[in-house]
N, C-alpha and C positions, 0 to 999 in steps of 0.2 A: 404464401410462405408457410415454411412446415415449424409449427412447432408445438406447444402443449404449455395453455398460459395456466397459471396458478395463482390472478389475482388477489385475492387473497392474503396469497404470503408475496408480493410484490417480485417474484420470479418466473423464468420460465425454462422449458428443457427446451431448447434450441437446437439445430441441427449446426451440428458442430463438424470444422472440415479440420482433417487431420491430409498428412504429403503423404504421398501413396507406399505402397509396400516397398520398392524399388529405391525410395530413397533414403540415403544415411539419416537417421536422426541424430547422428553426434555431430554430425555441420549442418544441421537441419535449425538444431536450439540454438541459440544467444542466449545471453542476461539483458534483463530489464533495461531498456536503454540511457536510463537515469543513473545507474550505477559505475563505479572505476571515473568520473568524470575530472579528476585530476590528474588520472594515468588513462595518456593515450597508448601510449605501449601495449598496456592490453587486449584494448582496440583491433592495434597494431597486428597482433600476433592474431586476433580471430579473427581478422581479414585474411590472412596467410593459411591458417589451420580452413579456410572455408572453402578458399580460391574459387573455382568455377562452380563450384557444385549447387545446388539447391537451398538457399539457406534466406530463415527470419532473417537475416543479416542482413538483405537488399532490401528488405521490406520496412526497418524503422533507419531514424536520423538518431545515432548515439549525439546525446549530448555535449559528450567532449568536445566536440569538434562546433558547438551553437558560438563559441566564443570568434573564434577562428576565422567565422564565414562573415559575408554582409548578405544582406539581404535578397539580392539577386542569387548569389550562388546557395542559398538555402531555397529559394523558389527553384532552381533548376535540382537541388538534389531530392527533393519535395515530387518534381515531375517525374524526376527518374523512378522513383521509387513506387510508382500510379503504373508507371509503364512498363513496371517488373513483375507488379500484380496483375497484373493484365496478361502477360507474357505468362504468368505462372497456369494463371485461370486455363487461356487456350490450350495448354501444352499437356492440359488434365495433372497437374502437377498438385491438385488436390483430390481426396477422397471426402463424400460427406456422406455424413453419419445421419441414420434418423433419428428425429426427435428424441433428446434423452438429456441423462447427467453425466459424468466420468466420475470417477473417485480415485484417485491416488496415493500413491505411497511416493513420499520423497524422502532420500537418505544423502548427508551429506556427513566430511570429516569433522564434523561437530555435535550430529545427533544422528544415530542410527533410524529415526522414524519420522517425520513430520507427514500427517494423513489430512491429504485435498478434497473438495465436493467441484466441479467444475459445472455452472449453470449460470445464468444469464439474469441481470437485473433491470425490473422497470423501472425507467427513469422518471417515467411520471409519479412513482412510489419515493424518489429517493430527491432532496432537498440538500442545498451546499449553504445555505444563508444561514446565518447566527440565528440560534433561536430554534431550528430546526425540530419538529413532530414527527416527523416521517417515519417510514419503517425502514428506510434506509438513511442512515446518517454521517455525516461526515467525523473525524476524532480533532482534526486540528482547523483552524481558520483557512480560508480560502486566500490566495492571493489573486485577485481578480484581474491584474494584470499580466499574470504567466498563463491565461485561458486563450486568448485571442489569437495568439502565434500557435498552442496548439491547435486551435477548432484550423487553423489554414491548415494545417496537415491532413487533418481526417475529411477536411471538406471535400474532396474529389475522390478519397479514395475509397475500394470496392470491398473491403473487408476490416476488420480489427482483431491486432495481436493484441492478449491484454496481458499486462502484470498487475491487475488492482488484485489485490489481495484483502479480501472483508471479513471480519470476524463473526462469531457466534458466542454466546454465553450458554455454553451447555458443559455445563459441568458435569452431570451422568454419562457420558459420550452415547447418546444416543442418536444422533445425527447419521456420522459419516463412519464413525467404526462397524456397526452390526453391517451396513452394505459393503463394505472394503474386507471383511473378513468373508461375508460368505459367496461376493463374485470371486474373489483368488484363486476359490478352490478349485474351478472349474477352468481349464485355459482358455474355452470357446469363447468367454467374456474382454480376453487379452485386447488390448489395441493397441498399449505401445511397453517397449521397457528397455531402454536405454541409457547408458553414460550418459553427462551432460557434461561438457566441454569446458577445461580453466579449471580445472578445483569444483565444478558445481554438485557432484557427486552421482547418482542414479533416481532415476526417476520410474515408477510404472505405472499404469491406468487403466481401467477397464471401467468396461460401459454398462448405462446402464440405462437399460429401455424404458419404456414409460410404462408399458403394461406388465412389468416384472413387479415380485413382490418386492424386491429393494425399491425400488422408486416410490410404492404407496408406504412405504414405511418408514422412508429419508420425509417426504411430504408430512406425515403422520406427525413426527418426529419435531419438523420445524414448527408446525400448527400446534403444538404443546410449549413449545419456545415462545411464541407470542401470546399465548394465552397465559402464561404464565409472566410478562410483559407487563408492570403497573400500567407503561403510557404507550403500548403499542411499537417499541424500540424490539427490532429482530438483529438488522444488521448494521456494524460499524467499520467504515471505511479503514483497515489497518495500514495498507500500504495502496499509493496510486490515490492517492483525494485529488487533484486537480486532472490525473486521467478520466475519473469519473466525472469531475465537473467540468471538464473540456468533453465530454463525451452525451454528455445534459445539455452542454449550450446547442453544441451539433442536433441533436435530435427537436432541441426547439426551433431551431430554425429552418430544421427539414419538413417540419408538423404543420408550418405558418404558411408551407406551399404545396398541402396534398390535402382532399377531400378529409372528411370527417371519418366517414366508413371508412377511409382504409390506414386508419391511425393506429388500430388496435394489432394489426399485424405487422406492421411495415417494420423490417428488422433494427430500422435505426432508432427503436423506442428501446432495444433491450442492450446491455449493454453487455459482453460474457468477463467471466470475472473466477478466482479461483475463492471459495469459502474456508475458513479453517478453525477450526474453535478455538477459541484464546486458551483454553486448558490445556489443549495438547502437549504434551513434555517435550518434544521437539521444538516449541514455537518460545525461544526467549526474545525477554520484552528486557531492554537494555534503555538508562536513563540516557538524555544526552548532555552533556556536562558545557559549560559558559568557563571564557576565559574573557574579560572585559578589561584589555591592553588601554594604558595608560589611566587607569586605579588606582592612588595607592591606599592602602591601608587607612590612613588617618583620614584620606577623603571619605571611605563607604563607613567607618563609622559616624563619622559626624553627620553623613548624609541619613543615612540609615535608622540614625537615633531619632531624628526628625522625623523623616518617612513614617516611621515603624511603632510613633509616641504614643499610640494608642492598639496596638496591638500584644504587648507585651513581648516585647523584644532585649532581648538581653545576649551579650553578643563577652565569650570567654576562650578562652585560650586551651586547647586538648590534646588529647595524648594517644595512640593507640589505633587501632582500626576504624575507615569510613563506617558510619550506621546509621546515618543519618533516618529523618522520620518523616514518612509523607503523613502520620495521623493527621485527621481534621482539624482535632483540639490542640496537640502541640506539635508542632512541625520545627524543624532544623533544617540548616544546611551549612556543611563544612565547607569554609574557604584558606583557600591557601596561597602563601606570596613564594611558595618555592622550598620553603625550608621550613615554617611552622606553618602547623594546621588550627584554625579558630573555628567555632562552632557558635552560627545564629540561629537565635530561639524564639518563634513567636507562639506564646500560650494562648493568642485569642486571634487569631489570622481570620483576613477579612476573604483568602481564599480556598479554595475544595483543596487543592493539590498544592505546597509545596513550589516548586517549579511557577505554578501560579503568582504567586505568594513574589517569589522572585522576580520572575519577570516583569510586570507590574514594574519595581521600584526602578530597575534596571532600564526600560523603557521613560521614567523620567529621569534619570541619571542622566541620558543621552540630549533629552530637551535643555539640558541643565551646561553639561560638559560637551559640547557638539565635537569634540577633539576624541572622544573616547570610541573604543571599536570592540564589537561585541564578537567572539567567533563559537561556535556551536562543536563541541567535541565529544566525541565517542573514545570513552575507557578513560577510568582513573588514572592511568599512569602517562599517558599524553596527557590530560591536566597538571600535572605533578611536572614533565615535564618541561613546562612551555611557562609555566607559572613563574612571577617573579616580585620583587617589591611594585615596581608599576606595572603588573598582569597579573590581577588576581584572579586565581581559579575559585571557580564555584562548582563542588560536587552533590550531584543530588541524588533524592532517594528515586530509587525504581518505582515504577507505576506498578500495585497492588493487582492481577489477573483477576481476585476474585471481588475488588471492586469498579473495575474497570469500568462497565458498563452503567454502575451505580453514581460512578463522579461525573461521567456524560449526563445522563440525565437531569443532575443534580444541578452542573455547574456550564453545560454545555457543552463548548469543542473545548478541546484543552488548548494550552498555548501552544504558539508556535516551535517545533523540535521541543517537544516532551519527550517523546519516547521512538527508539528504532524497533525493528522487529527482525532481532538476528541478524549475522554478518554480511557482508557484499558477497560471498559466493551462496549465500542461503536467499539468495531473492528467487523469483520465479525468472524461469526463462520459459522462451516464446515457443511455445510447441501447437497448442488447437489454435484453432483458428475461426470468425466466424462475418457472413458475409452482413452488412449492413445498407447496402443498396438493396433495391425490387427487383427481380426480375432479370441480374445482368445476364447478357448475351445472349435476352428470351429464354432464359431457361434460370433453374436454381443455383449452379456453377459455370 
């Protein structure tokens, strides 16, 4: 296998396949197949805008449609989907790249700029269990039961589209911007630049070799990021934690049936992944807001007051604009029945974040009221709207960029839906590609 490991920094430049000259990259891309999954419609219309032609579209199972199916007809679109890749492979419907990184520019109707590193992570580096050391880390808890129906998907099949999306704490941008500013200038480094289909906006990338000075100076780069690292923490999973941990189960179980020697190469150890610095101005970090249906008011404070007797909790009636406060020492969160907004105060919180802080009580609320129903929402004003005397909204503070990486370490994974990372048209869609079996069809494609 071709590639250029950098154990190390638990990465490597992998040979990456991109669909040949010849074919559309605007019915080439999808979104994430985790996204729109209340609206099939959307679906709808990219199967229509894709039709015959070449497209990521045959290659993953959008989730909308998991509810839909039983389990046979998800094993047969599972096969289809093996024998599109297969179909794509023969037909040379791939080009592959040698050994390298990409770096990108993404621009959508919400930010002019968001800049990509495209490279490949070890998974022997990277750890999904509470508690986690790794150099690669997860942000939120694993559900251990959403892994197993993914590893059936990836278990037969000959490549991986990814949308994990991992962060960096590099607040100087010296990462991905000095190599994205000075391959641009030259077109010879181009390999792709196109619209992305639905609202996703344009996309461009260019390559970037191993023996070029961007690549010892993206390397360079990250090797001061870890070193600079108290406990060895480089990267954290921002989007796609259980593709990565469905993508670790897979490679352990690929590991447990091939010789030792040839562990070190074998592509299903590395997993490709797009890197993006949490600093980037493109890259918004949005809270995700609780609406806890059949609550009312005089229940969470009585409960609350209890809960909360020893943390300094005091809970009053406000006026004016969300501002809530993720600080350590005093933290808040505005709730609301629809019509007034109340603000809970804990001056001695037994957690890092806020959200923390909440969920916790929220989670035994449930042991307590089993009648009660939790829902997870994105934007204050769907809170505001859906809120009522028995549905109380909980709005929280945003997770801090610039200590993001310091409350993981501090406090762990965060809870479950803390934080999203920009809208459903700002996700990544499926454009590289990279092969994860040995050797298919005795050759490297």
């Amino acid at each position: 296998m071709g590639l250029r490991i950098y154990s190390e920094l638990a990465i490597v430049a992998p040979e990456i396949l991109l669909p040949t000259d010849n074919i559309s990259l605007s019915n080439w891309s999808v979104i994430a197949c985790d996204q729109y999954t209340s609206e099939p419609e959307y679906w709808e219309k990219v199967d229509q805008q894709v039709g015959d032609a070449p497209s990521t579209l045959r290659m993953i199972l959008p989730e909308v449609f998991l509810e839909s199916l039983n389990r046979d007809e998800i094993d047969e679109k599972i096969r289809d989907i093996n024998l599109i890749i297969s179909k794509y492979i023969d037909r040379n419907t791939f080009r592959l790249l040698p050994p390298g990184f990409i770096v990108l520019a993404r621009s959508t109707a919400l930010h002019p700029s968001r800049k990509g590193l495209m490279l490949a992570i070890d998974l022997e580096q990277y750890d999904f269990m509470p508690g986690s050391t790794s150099k690669v880390r997860p942000t939120e808890g694993t559900v251990l039961s959403r892994i197993p129906p993914r590893v059936s998907i990836r278990k037969d099949a000959m490549l991986e589209l990814p949308h994990i999306m991992v962060l960096i704490d590099d607040p100087e941008f010296t990462v991905i911007d000095p190599a994205l500013n000075s391959l641009s200038k030259d077109p010879a480094n181009l390999l792709y630049d196109t619209d992305l289909m639905m609202g996703g906006g344009h996309v461009t990338g260019y390559q970037v070799k191993t023996d070029s000075g961007e690549a010892a100076e993206i390397v360079s780069a990250l090797s001061r990021l870890l070193s600079n690292s108290e406990d060895g923490f480089l990267f954290a999973v921002g989007d796609g934690n259980h593709s990565l941990a469905t993508a670790k189960t897979h490679w352990e179980n690929v590991r447990n049936g091939i010789p030792a020697d040839q562990q070190d190469t074998h592509p299903a150890r590395y997993a490709l992944v797009e890197v993006v610095n949490i600093h980037d101005a493109g890259l918004d970090f949005e809270p995700i807001h609780r609406i806890v249906f059949g609550l009312t008011q005089t229940i969470f404070h009585e409960e609350a007051t209890a809960y909360y007797k020893d943390c300094g909790f005091f809970f009053e009636k406000i006026s004016g604009a969300h501002d809530a406060s993720n600080d350590t020492v005093t933290q808040t969160v505005d709730i609301t029945d629809g019509s007034d907004i109340f603000r809970m105060t804990l001056t001695k919180p037994v957690h890092h974040l806020a959200v923390g802080s909440l969920q916790n009580f929220l989670d035994f609320l449930q042991t307590k009221y089993t009648d009660l129903r939790i829902d997870y929402i994105h934007g204050a004003s769907s809170v505001n709207m859906l809120s009522g005397p028995e549905a109380l909204g909980f709005l929280l503070p945003p997770v801090a960029k610039n200590s993001f990486f310091e409350a993981i370490s501090t406090s762990g994974v965060f809870p479950r839906k803390t934080f999203s990372m920009g809208e459903a048209q700002e996700k990544r869609y499926y454009l590289e590609a990279k092969m994860i079996v040995a050797n298919p069809r005795g050759g490297n494609v």
